[in-house]
N, C-alpha and C positions, 0 to 999 in steps of 0.2 A: 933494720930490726929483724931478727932471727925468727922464723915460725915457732920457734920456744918459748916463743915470751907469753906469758899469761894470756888470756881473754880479759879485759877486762868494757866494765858498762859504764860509760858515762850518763850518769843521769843530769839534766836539765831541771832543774823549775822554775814556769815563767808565771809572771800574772801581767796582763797587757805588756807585756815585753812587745808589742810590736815595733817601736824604732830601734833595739838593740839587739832582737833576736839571730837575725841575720845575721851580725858582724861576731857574736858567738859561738856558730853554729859553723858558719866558712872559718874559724880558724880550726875549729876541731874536727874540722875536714881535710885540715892542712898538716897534720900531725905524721911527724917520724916516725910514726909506729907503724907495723903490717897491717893494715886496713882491714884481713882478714880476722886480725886479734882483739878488734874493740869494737862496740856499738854505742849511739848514742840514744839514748831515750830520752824525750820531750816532753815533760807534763805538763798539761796547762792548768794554773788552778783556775777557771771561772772566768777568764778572761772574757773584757766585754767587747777587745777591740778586733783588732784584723790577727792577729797573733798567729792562732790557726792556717791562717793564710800562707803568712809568711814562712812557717815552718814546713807546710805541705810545700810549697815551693824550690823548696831547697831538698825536701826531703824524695822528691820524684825523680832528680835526678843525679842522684848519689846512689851509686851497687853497692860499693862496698868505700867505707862501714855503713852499714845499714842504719836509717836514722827511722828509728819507733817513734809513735806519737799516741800520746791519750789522756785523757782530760777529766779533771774531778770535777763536782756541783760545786765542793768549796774552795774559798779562798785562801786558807789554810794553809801555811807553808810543811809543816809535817807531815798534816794529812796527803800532802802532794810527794813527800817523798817517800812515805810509804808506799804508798804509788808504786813510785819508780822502782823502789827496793824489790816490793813483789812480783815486777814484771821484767826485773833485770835479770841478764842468762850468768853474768861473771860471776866467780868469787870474790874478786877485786869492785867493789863499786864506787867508783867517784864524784862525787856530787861538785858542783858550779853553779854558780849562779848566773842568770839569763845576761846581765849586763858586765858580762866579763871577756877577756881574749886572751888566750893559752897562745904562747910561746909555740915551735913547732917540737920541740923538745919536754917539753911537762908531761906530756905520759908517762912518757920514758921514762922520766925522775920518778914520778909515783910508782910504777911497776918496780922497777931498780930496789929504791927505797922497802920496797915491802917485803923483797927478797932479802934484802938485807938484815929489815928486823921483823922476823920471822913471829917473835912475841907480842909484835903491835896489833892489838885490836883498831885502830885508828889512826890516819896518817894525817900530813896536811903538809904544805907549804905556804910561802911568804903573799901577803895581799897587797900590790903596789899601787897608789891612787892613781887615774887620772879625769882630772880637774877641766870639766867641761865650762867651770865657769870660773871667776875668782874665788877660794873658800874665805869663808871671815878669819877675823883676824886674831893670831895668837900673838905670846909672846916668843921671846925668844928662847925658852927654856922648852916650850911643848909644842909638840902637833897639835895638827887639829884632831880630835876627838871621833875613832871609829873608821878613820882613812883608810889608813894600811894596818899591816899585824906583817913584822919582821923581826926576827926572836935572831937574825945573827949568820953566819955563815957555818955555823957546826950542827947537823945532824947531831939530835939527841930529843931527851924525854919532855917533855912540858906537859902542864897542868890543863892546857885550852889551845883547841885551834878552831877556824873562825869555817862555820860552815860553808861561803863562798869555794873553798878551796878544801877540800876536806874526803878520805877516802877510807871506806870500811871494808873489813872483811865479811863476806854473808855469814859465816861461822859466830863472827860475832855478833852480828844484830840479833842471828837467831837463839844465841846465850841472855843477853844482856834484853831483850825486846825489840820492841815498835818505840819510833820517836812519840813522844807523846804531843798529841794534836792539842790545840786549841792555847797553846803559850803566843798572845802578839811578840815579843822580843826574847833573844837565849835561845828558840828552841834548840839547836844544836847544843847548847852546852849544859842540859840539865838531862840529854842521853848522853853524855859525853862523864857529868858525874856518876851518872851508874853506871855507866865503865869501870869508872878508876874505883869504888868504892867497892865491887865486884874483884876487883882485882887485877883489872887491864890497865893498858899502858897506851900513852897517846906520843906519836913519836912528830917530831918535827923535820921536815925535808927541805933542806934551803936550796936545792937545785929544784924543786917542784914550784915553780914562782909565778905569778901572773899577773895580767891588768888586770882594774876594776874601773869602771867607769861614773862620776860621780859627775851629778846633773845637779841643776839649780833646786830641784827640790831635796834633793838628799840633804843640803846643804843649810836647810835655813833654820835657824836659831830655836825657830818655836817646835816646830818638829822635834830637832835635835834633843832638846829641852823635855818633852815629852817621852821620848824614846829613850832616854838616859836617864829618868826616872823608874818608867817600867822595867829596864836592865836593872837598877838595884832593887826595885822592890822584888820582882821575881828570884832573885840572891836572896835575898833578904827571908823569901818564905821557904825557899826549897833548898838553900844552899846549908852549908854550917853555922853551926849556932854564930851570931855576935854579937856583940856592947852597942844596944840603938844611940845610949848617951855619946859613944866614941862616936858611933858614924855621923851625928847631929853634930859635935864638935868640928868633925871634920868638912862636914858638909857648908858651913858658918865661915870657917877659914879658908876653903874655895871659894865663894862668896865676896869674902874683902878682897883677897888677889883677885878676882875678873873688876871687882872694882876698881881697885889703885893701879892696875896696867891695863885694861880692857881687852884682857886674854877672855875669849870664849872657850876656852879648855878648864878654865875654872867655874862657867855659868854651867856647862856640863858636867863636872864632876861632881860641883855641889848638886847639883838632881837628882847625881846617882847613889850621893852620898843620904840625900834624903829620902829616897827611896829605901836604900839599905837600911834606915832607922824605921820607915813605917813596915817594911814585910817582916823584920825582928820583934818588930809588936804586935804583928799579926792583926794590921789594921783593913778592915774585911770590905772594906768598900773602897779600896782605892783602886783595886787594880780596875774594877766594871765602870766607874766612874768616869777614869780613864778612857778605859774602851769607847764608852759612852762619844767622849770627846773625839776618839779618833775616829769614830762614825759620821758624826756631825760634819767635820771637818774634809772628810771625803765626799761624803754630800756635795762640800759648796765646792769642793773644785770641780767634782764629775757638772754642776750646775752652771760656773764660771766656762767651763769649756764648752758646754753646748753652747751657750750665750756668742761666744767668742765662734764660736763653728757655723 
């Protein structure tokens, strides 16, 4: 790679990422790019475990790219890359997520790519799973539900690219805002809507590709369930107007399909379909209700682990 090529900042955000921070962290050390031309930056949101640890370790004996480290009160995945965004040096900033591994070529694609469309407020490339356990079970017509995001092999414009893999330009966060904190699920794609509504453009980069690492908790039904709820209801309140009757309809006929085939790509859609009929009726206590639950529900694992520990 040519000392021409941009600066750019990869920013990180982890929350107890300590089993996968590492395997994140050494491939973006392994990268085809002039080491003098990128940094990576490590937020931690609140993390309760060794995190920190693991990141200082790596990060002591790396010169160059330089690996930053710094840490919010919250847990907040916004508020953690705002963070990063304020304390990154690029014009180019790349965000990933803690349990992922870049190819040694993915920079390269994202720098390349942003050269290319010069007009894109926001880039991104393809989300590839891998499957640290068995995932449940679909049919044969669907994926599972939130795995990968691969829009194709042609570079062009799309409506969404999924924050794991996703790169802005500082010009435009500083037009368009601050991601807005305090969203559990979406937050990348409701700054991503006021991009496009503004009048920027989200372009897709099929050579920008990467793993994603999908553990037994990513995986399980009730979570899924829960978190494909809160994705339609938050559409539902912040996106474009829709028909709640249409999305209850359709929500109902996902429903009989995970019945009559035991696809879990239809127990999740119908969630998100129901979710998209309560945030179109601007029903005011579901999303905290929710929350409530995923509180709860974090409780007994962090409780189940010490027990177990």
């Amino acid at each position: 790679m040519s000392t021409e090529a941009q600066f750019v900042s990869v920013v990180v955000v982890t929350h107890n990422g300590q089993a996968v921070i590492k395997d994140c962290l050494r491939s973006l050390l392994g990268l085809s790019y002039d080491t003098d031309r990128y940094e990576i930056v490590v937020v931690d949101a609140a993390s309760t475990d060794a995190t920190s640890d693991s990141v200082r370790s790596i990060a002591t004996v790396s010169e160059r790219p330089i690996v930053r480290f710094l840490s919010t009160p919250s847990r907040d995945a916004n508020t953690a890359r705002n963070a990063g965004l304020a304390c990154a040096r690029g014009d180019l900033v790349a965000f990933v997520d803690d349990d992922v591994v870049v190819p040694d070529g993915w920079l390269s694609a994202v720098a390349e790519g942003a050269t290319r469309w010069p007009d894109a407020g926001c880039l991104g490339g393809p989300i590839l799973p891998v499957f640290e356990h068995r995932p449940p079970r679909t049919c044969a017509g669907h994926e599972l539900a939130g795995t990968s995001f691969d829009e194709g092999d042609t570079a062009k414009p799309v409506r969404e690219l999924w924050g794991g893999n996703m790169a802005l330009r500082r010009s435009t966060a500083q037009r368009i805002g601050a991601f807005r904190p305090g969203l559990p699920v979406q937050q990348e794609w409701e700054w991503q809507q006021r991009l496009m509504t503004a009048g920027g453009r989200l372009v897709y980069l099929p050579q920008a590709w990467l793993w994603h690492r999908r553990n037994r908790s990513d995986l399980r039904i009730g979570s899924s369930l829960r978190q494909y709820f809160l994705r339609g209801y938050i559409r539902g309140r912040l996106g474009p107007p829709i028909k709640g009757r249409t999305a209850l309809r359709k929500s109902l006929l996902q429903l009989v399909h995970a019945a009559q085939t035991g696809c879990t790509r239809g127990l999740t859609e119908s969630a998100r379909q129901l979710g998209l009929a309560c945030g179109a009726v601007e029903i005011p206590h579901a999303w905290p209700v929710l929350r409530r639950l995923r509180g709860a529900r974090r409780t007994r694992e962090t409780t189940r682990g010490a027990k177990r520990a």
